[in-house]
N, CA, C and O atoms as a GROMACS GRO file, in nm:
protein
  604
    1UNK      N    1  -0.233   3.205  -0.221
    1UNK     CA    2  -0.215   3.176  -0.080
    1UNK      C    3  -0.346   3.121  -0.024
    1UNK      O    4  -0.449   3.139  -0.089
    2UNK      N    5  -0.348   3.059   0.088
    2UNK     CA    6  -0.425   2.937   0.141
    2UNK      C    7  -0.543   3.123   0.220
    2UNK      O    8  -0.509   3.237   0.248
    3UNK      N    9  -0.659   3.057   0.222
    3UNK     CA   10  -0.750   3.155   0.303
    3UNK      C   11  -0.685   3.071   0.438
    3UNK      O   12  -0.691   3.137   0.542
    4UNK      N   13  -0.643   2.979   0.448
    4UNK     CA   14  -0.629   2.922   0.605
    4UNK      C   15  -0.471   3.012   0.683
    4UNK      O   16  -0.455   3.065   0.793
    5UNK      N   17  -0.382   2.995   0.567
    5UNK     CA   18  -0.293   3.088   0.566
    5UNK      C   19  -0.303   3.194   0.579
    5UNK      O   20  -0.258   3.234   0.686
    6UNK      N   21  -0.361   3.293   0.491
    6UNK     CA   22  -0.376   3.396   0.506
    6UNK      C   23  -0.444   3.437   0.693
    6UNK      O   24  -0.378   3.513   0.764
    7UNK      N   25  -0.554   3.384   0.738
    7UNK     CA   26  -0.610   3.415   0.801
    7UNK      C   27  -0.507   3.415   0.961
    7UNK      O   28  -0.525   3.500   1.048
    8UNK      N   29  -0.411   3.312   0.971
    8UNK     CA   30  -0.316   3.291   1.033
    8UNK      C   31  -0.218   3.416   1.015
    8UNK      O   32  -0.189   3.462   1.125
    9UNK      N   33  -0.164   3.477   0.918
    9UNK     CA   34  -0.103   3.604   0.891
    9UNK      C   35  -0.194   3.712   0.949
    9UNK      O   36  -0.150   3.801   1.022
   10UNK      N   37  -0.306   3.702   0.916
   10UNK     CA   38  -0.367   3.862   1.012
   10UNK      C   39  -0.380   3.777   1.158
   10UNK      O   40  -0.438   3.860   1.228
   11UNK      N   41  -0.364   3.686   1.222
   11UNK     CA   42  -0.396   3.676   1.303
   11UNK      C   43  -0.489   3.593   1.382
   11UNK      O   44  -0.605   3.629   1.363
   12UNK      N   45  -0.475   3.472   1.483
   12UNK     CA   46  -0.616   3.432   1.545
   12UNK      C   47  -0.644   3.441   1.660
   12UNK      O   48  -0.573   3.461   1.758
   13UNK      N   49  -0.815   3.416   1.642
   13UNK     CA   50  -0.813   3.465   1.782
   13UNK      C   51  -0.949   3.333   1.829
   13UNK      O   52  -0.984   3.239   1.757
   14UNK      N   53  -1.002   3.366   1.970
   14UNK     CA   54  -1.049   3.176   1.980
   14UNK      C   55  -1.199   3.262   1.953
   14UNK      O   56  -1.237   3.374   1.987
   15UNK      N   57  -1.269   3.137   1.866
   15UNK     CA   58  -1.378   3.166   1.852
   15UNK      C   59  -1.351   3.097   1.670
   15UNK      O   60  -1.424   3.007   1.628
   16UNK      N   61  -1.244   3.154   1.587
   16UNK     CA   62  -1.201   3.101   1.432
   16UNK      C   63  -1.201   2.978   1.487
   16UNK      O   64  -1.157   2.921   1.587
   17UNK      N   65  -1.315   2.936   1.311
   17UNK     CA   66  -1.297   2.840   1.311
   17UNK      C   67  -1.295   2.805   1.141
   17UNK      O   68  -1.313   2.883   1.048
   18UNK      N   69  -1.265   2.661   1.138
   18UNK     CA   70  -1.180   2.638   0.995
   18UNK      C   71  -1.220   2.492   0.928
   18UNK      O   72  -1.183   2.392   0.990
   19UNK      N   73  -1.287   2.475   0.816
   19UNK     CA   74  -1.294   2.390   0.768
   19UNK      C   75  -1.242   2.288   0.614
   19UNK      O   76  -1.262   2.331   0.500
   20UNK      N   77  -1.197   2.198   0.633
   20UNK     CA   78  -1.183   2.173   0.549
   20UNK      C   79  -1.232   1.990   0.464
   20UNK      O   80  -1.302   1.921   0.537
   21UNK      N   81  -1.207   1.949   0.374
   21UNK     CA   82  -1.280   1.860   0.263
   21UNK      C   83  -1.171   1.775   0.184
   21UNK      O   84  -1.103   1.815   0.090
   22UNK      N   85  -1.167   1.584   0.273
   22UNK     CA   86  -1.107   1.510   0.194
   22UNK      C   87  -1.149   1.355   0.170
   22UNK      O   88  -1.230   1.299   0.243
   23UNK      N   89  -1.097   1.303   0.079
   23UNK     CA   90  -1.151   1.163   0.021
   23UNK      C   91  -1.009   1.102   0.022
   23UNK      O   92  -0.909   1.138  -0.040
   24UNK      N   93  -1.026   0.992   0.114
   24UNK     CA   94  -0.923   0.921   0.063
   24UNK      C   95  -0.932   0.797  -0.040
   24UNK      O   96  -1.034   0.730  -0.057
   25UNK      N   97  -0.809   0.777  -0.105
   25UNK     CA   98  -0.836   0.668  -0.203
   25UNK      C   99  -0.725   0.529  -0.145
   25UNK      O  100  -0.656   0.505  -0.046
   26UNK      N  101  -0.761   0.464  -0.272
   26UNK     CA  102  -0.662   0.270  -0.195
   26UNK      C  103  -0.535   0.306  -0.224
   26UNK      O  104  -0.443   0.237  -0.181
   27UNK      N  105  -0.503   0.458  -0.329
   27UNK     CA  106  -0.354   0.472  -0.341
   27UNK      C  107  -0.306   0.549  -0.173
   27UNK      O  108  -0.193   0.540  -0.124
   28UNK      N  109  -0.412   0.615  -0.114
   28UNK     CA  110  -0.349   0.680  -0.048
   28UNK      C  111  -0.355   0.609   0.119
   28UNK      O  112  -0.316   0.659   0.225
   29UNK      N  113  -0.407   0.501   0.099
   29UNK     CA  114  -0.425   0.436   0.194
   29UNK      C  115  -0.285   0.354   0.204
   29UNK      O  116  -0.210   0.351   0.302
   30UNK      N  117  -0.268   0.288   0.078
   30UNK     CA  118  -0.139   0.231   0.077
   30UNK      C  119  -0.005   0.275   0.093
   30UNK      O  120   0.082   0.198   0.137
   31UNK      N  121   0.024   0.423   0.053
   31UNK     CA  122   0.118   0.509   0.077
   31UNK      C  123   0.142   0.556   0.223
   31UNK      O  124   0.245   0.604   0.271
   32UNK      N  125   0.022   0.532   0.283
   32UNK     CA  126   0.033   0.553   0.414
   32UNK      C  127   0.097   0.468   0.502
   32UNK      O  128   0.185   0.497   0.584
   33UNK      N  129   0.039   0.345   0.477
   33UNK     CA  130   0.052   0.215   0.511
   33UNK      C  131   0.219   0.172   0.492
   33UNK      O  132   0.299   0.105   0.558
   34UNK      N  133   0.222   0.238   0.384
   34UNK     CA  134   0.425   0.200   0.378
   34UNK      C  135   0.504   0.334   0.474
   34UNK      O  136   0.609   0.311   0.535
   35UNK      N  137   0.445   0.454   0.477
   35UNK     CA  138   0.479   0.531   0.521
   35UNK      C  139   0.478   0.510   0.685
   35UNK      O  140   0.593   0.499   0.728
   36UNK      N  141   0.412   0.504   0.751
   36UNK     CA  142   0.397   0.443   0.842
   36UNK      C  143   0.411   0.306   0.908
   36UNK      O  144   0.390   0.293   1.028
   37UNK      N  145   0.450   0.192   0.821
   37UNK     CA  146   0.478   0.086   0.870
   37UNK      C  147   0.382  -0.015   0.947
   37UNK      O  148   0.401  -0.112   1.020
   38UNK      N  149   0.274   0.049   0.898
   38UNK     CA  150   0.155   0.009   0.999
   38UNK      C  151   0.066  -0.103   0.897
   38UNK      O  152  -0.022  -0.077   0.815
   39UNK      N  153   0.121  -0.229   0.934
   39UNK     CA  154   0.078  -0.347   0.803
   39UNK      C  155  -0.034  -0.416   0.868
   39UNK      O  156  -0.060  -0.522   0.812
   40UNK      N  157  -0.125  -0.382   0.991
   40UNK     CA  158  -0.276  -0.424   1.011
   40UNK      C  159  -0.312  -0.426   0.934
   40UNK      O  160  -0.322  -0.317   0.878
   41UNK      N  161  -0.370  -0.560   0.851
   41UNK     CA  162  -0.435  -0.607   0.782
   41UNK      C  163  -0.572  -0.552   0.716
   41UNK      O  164  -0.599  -0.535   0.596
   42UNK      N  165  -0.653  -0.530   0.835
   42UNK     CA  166  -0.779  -0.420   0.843
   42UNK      C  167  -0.774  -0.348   0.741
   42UNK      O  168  -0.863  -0.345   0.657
   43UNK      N  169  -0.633  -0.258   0.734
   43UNK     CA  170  -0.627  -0.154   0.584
   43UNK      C  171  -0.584  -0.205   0.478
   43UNK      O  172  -0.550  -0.120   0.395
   44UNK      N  173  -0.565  -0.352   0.436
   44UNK     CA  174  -0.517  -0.388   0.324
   44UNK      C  175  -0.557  -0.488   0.254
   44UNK      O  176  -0.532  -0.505   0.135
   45UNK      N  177  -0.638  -0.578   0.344
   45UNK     CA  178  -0.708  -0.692   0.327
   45UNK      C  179  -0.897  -0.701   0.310
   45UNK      O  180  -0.957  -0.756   0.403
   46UNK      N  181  -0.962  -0.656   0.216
   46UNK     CA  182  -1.077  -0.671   0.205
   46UNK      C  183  -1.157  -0.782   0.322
   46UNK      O  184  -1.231  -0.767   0.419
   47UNK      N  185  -1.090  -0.907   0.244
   47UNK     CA  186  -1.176  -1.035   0.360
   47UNK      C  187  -1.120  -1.006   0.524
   47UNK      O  188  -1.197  -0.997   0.619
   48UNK      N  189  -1.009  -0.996   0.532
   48UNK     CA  190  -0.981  -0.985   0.714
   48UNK      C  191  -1.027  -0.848   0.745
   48UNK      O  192  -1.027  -0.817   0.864
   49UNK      N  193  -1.061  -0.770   0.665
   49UNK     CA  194  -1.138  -0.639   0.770
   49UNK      C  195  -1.306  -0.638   0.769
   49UNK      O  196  -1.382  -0.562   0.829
   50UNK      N  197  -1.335  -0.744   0.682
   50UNK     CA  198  -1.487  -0.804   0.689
   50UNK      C  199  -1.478  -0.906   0.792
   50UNK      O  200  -1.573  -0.902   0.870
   51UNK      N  201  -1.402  -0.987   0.812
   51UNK     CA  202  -1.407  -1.089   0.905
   51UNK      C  203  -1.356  -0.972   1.111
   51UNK      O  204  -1.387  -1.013   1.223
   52UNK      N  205  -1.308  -0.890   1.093
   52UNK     CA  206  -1.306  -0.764   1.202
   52UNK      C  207  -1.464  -0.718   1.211
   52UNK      O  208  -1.519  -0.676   1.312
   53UNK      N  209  -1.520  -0.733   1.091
   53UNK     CA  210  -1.663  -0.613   1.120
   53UNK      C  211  -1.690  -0.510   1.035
   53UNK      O  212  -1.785  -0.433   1.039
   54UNK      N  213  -1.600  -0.514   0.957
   54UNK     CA  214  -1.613  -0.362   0.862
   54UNK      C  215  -1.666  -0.420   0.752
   54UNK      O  216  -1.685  -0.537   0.718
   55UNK      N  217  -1.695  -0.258   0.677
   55UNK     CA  218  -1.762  -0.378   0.513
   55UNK      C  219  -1.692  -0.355   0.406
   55UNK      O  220  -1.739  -0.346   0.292
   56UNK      N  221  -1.522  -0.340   0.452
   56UNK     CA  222  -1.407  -0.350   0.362
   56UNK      C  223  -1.305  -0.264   0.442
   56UNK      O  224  -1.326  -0.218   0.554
   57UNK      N  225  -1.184  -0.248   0.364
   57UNK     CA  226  -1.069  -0.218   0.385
   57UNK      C  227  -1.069  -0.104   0.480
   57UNK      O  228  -1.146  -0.038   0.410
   58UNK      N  229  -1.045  -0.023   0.586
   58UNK     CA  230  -1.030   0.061   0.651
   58UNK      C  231  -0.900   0.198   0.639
   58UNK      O  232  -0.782   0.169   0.658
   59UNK      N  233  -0.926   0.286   0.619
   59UNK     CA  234  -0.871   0.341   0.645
   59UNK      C  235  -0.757   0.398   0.780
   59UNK      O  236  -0.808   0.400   0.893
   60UNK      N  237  -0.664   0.427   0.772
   60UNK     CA  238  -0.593   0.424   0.909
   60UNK      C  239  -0.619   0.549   1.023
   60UNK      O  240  -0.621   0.662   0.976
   61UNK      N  241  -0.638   0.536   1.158
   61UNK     CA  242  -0.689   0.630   1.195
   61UNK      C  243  -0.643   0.728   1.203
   61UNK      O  244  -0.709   0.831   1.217
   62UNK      N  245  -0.478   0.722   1.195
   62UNK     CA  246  -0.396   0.800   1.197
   62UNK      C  247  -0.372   0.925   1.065
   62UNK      O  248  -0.324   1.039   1.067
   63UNK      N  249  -0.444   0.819   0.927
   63UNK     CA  250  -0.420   0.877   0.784
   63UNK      C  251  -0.529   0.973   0.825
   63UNK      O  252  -0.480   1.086   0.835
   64UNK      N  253  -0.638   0.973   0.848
   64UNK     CA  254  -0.773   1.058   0.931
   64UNK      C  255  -0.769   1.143   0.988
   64UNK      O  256  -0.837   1.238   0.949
   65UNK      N  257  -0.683   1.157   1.118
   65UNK     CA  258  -0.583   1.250   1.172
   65UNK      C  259  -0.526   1.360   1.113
   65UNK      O  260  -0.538   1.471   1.165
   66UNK      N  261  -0.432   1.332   0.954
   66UNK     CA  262  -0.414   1.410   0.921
   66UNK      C  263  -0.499   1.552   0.852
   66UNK      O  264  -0.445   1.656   0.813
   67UNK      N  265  -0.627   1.524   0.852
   67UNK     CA  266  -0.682   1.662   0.831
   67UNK      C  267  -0.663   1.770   0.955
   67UNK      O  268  -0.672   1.891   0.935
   68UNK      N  269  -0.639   1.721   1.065
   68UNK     CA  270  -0.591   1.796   1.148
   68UNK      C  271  -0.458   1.841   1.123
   68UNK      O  272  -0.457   1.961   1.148
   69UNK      N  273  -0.375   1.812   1.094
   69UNK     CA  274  -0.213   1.871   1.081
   69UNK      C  275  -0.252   1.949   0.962
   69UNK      O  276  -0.199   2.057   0.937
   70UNK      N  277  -0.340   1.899   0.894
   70UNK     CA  278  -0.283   2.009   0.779
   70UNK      C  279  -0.380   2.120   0.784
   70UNK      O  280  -0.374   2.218   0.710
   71UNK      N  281  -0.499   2.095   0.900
   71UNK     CA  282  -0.475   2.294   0.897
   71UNK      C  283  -0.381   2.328   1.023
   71UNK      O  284  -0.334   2.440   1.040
   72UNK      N  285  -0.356   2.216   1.113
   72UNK     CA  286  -0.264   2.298   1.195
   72UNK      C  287  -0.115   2.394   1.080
   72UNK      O  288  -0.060   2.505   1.077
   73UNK      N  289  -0.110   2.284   1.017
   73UNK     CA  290   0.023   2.312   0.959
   73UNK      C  291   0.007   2.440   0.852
   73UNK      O  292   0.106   2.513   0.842
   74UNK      N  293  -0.090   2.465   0.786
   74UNK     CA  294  -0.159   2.570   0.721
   74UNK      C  295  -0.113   2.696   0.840
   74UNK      O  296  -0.015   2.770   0.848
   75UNK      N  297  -0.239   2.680   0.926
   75UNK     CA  298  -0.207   2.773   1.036
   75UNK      C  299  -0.101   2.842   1.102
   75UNK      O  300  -0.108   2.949   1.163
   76UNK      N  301   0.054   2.727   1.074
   76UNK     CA  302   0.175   2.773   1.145
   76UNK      C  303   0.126   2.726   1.262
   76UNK      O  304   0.209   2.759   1.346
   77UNK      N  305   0.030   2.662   1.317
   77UNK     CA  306   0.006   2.627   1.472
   77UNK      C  307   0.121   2.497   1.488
   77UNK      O  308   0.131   2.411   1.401
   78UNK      N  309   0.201   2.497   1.606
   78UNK     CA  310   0.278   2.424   1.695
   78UNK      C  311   0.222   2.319   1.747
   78UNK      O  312   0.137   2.361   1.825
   79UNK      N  313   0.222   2.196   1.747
   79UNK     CA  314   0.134   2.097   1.830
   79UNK      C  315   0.209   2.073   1.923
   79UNK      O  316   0.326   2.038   1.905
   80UNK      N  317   0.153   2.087   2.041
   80UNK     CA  318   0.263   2.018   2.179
   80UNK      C  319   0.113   1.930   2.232
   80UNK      O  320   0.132   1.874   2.340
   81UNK      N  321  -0.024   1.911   2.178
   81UNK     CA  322  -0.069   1.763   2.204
   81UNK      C  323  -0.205   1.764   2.167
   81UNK      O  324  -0.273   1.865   2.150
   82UNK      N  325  -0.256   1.602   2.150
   82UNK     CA  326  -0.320   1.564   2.049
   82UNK      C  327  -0.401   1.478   2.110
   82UNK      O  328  -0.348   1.367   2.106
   83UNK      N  329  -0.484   1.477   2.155
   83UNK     CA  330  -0.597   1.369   2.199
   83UNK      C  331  -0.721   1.351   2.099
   83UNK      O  332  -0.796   1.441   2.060
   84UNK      N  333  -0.726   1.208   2.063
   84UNK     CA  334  -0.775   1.170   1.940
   84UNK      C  335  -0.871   1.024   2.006
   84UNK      O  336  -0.828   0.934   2.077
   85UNK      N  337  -0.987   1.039   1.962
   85UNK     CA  338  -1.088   0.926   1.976
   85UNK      C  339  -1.176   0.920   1.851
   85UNK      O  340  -1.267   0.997   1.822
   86UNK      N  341  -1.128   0.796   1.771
   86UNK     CA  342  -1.152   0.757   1.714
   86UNK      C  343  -1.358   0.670   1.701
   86UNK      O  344  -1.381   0.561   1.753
   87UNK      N  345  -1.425   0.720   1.653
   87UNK     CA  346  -1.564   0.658   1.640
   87UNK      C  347  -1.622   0.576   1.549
   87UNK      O  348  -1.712   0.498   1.580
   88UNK      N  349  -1.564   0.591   1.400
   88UNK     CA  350  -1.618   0.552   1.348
   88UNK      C  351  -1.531   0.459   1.223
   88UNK      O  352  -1.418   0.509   1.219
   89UNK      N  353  -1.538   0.354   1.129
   89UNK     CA  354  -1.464   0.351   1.007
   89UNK      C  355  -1.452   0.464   0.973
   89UNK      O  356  -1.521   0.562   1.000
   90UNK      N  357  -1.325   0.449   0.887
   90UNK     CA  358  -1.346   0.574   0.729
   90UNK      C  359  -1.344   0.501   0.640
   90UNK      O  360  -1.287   0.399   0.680
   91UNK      N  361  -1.387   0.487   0.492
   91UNK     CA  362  -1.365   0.394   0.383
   91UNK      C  363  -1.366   0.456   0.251
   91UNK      O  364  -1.433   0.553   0.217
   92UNK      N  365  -1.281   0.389   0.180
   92UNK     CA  366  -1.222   0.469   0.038
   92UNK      C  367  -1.366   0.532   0.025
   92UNK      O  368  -1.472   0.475   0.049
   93UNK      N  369  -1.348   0.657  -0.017
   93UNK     CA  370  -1.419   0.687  -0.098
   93UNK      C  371  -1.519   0.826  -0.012
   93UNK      O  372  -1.585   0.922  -0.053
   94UNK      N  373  -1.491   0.782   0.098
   94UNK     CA  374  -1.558   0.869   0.186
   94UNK      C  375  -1.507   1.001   0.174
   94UNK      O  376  -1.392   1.042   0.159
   95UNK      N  377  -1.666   1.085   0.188
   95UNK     CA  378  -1.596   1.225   0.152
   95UNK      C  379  -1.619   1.277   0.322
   95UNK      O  380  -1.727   1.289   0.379
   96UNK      N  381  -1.445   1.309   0.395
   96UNK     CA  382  -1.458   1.405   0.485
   96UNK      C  383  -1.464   1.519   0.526
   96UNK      O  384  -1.393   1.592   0.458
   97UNK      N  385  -1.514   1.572   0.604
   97UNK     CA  386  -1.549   1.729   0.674
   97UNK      C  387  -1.469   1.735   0.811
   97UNK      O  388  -1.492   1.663   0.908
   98UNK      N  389  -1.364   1.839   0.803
   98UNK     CA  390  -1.284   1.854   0.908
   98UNK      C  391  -1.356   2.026   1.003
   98UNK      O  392  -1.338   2.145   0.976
   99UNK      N  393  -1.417   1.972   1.091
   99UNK     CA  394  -1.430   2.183   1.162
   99UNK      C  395  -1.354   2.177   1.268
   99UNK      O  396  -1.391   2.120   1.371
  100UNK      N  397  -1.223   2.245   1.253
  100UNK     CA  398  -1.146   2.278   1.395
  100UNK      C  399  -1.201   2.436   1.421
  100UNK      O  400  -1.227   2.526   1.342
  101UNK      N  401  -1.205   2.431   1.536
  101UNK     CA  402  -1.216   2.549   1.669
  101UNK      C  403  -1.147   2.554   1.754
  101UNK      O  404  -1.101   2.469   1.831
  102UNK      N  405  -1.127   2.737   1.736
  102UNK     CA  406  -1.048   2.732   1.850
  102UNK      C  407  -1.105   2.811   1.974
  102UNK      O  408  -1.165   2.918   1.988
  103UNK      N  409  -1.065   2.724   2.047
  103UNK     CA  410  -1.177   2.754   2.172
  103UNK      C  411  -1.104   2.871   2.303
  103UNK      O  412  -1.158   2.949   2.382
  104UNK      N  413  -0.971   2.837   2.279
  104UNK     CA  414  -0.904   2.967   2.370
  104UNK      C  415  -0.744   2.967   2.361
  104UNK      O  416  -0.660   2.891   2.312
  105UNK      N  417  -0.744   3.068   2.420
  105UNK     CA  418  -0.567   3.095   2.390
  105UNK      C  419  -0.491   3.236   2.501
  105UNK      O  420  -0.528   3.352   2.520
  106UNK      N  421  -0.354   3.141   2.565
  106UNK     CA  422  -0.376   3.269   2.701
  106UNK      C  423  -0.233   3.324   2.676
  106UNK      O  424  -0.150   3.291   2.590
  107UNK      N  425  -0.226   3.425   2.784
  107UNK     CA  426  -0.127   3.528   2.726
  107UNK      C  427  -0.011   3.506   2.688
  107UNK      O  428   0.068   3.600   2.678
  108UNK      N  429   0.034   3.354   2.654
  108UNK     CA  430   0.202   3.317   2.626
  108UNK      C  431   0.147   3.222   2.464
  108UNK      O  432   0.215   3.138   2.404
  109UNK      N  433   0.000   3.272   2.426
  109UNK     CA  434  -0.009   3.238   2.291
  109UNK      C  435  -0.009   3.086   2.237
  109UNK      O  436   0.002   3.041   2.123
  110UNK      N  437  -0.030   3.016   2.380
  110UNK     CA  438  -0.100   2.885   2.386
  110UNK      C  439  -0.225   2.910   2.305
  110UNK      O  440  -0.267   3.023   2.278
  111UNK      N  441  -0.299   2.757   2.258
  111UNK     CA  442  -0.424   2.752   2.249
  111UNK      C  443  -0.480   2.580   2.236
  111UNK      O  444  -0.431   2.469   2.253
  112UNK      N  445  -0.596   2.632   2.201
  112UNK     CA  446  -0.683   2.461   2.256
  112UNK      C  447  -0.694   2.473   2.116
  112UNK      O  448  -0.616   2.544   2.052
  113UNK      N  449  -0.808   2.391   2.052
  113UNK     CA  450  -0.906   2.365   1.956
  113UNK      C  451  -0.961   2.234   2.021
  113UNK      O  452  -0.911   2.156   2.102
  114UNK      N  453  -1.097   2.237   1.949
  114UNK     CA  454  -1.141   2.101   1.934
  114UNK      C  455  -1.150   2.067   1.760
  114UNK      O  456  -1.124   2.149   1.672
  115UNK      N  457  -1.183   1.959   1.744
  115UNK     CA  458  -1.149   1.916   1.596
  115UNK      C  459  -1.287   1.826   1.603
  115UNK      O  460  -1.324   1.786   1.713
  116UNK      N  461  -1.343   1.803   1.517
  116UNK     CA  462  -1.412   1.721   1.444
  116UNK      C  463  -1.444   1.645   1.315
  116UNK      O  464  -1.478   1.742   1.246
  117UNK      N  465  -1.453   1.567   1.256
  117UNK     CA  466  -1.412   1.524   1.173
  117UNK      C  467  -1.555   1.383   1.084
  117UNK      O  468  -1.533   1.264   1.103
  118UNK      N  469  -1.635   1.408   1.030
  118UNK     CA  470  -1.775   1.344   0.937
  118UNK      C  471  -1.753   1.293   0.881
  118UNK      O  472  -1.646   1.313   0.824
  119UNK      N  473  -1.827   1.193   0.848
  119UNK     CA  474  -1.782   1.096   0.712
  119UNK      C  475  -1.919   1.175   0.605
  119UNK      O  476  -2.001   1.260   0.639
  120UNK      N  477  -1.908   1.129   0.516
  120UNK     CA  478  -2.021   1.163   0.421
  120UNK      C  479  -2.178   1.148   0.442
  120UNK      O  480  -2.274   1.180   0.372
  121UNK      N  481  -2.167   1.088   0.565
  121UNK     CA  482  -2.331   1.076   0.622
  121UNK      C  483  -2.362   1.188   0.749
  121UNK      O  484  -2.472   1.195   0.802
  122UNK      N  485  -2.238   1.279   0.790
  122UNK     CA  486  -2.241   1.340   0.858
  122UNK      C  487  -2.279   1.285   0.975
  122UNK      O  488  -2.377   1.313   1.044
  123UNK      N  489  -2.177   1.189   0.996
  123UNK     CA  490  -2.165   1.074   1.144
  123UNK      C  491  -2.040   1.127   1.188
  123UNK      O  492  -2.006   1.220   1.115
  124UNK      N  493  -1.945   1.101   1.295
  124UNK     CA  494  -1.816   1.145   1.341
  124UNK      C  495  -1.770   1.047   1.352
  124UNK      O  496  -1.824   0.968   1.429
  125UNK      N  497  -1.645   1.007   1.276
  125UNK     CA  498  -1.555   0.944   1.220
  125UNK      C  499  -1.423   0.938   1.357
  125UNK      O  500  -1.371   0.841   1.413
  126UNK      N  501  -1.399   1.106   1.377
  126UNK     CA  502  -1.278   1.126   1.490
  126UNK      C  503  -1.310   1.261   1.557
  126UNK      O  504  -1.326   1.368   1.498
  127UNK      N  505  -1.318   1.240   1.701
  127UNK     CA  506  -1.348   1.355   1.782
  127UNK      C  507  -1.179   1.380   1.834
  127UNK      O  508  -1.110   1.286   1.873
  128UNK      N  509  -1.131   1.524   1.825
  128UNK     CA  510  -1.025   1.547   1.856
  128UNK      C  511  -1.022   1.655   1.960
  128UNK      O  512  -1.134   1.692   1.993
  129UNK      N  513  -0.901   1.728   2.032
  129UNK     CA  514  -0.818   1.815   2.125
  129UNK      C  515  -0.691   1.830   2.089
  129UNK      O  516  -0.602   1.747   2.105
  130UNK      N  517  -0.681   1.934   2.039
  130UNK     CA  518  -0.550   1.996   2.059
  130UNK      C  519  -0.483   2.098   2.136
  130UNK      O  520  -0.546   2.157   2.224
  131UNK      N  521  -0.348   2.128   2.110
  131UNK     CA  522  -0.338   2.250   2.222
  131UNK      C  523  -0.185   2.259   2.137
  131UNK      O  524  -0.113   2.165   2.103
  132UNK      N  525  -0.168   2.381   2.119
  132UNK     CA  526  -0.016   2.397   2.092
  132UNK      C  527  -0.031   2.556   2.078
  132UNK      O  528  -0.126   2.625   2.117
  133UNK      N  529   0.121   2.611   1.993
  133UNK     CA  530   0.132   2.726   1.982
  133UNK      C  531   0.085   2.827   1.856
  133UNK      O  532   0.043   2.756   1.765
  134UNK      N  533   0.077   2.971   1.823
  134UNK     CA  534   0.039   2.996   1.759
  134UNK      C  535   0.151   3.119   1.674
  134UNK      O  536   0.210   3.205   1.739
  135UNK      N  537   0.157   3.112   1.590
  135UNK     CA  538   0.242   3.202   1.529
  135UNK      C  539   0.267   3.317   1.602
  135UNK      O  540   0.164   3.382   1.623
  136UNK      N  541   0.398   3.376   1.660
  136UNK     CA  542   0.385   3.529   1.680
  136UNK      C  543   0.412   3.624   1.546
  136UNK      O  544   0.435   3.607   1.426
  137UNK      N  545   0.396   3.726   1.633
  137UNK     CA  546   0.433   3.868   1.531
  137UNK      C  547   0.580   3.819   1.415
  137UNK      O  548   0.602   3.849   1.297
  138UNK      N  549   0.619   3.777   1.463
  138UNK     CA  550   0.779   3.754   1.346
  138UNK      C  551   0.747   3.630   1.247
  138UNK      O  552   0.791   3.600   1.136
  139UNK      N  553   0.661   3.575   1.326
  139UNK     CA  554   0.628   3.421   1.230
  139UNK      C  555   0.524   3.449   1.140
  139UNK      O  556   0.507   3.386   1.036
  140UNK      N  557   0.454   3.542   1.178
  140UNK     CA  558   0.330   3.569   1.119
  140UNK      C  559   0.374   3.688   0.968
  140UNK      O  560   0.302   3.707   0.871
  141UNK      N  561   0.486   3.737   0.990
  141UNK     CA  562   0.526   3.847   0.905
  141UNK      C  563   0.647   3.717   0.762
  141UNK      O  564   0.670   3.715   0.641
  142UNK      N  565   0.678   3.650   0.866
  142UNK     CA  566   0.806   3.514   0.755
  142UNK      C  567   0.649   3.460   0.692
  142UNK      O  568   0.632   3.512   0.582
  143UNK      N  569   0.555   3.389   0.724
  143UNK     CA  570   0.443   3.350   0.700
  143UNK      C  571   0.333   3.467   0.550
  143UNK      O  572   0.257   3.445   0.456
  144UNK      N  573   0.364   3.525   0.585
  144UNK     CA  574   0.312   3.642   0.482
  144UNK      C  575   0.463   3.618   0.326
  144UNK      O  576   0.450   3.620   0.204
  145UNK      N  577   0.562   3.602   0.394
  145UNK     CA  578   0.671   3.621   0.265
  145UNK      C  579   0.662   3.466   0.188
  145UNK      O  580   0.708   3.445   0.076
  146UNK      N  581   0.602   3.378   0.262
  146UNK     CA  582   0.538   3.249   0.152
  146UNK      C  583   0.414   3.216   0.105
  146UNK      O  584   0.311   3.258   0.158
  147UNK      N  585   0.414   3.163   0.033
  147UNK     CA  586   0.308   3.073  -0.050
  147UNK      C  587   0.262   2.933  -0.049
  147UNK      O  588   0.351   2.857  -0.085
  148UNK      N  589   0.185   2.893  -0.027
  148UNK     CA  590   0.169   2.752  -0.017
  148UNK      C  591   0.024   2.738  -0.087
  148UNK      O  592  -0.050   2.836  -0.097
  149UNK      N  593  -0.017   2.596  -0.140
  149UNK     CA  594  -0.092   2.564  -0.215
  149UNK      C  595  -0.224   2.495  -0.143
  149UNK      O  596  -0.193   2.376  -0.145
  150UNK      N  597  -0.305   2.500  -0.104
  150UNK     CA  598  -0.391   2.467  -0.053
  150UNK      C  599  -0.501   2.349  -0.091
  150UNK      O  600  -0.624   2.358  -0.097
  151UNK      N  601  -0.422   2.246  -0.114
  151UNK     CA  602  -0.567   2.131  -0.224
  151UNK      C  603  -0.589   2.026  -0.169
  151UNK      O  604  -0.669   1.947  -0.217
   0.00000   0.00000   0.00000
């Protein structure tokens, strides 16, 4: 079981915070890219995302994003919203650093986080906000009766 999981089963409270570590590659850029439907050039075209400014293919900001869902989704946290500002490229190969915090949570078990998100030079890639729900007592006990893989 996931320590992100687990920690969600005993419980959170604001102040946890959670990190996690990914690289994307040109397979997973492209899988995205079909998955999403999102055929900007920028992520697929070496010369047109040099002729944009970059110094190759881009990653999508959205594929970037997902280090956020997946500790929300680890967590059992609910997203009801997502404010995302984007700073920097990401580019194959880059190794990212995700630290979400959670910064508060009120008595109907709302909560915030902020998210942050480094490229391998420890620059910020994507400054984030979230806010959604958090497992109760019954979710947190179904949450204990699974397993999930954490990689």
């Amino acid at each position: 079981m996931s320590t992100l999981r687990q920690k969600a089963i005993e419980g959170l409270k604001e102040g946890d915070t959670f990190e996690i570590k990914r690289t994307f590659s040109d397979a997973d850029i492209v899988q995205f890219e079909a998955l999403s439907r999102d055929h900007n050039p920028v992520h697929s075209d070496a010369v047109y995302a040099e002729a944009k400014g970059f110094d190759g293919v881009v990653a999508h900001g959205l594929l970037t994003a997902t280090l956020i869902t997946e500790i929300g989704g680890q967590l059992g946290w609910l997203a009801s919203s997502m404010s995302l500002r984007f700073k920097r490229p990401v580019y194959v190969g880059d190794e990212l650093t995700c630290v979400w915090k959670i910064i508060g949570i009120d008595s109907g078990n709302r909560a915030q986080a902020e998210v942050i998100v480094n490229n391998s030079n420890g620059q910020a890639v994507l400054l984030a906000e979230t806010t959604g729900l958090l497992p109760n007592d019954a979710e947190r006990k179904l949450l204990a009766s699974m397993t999930i893989d954490e990689t």
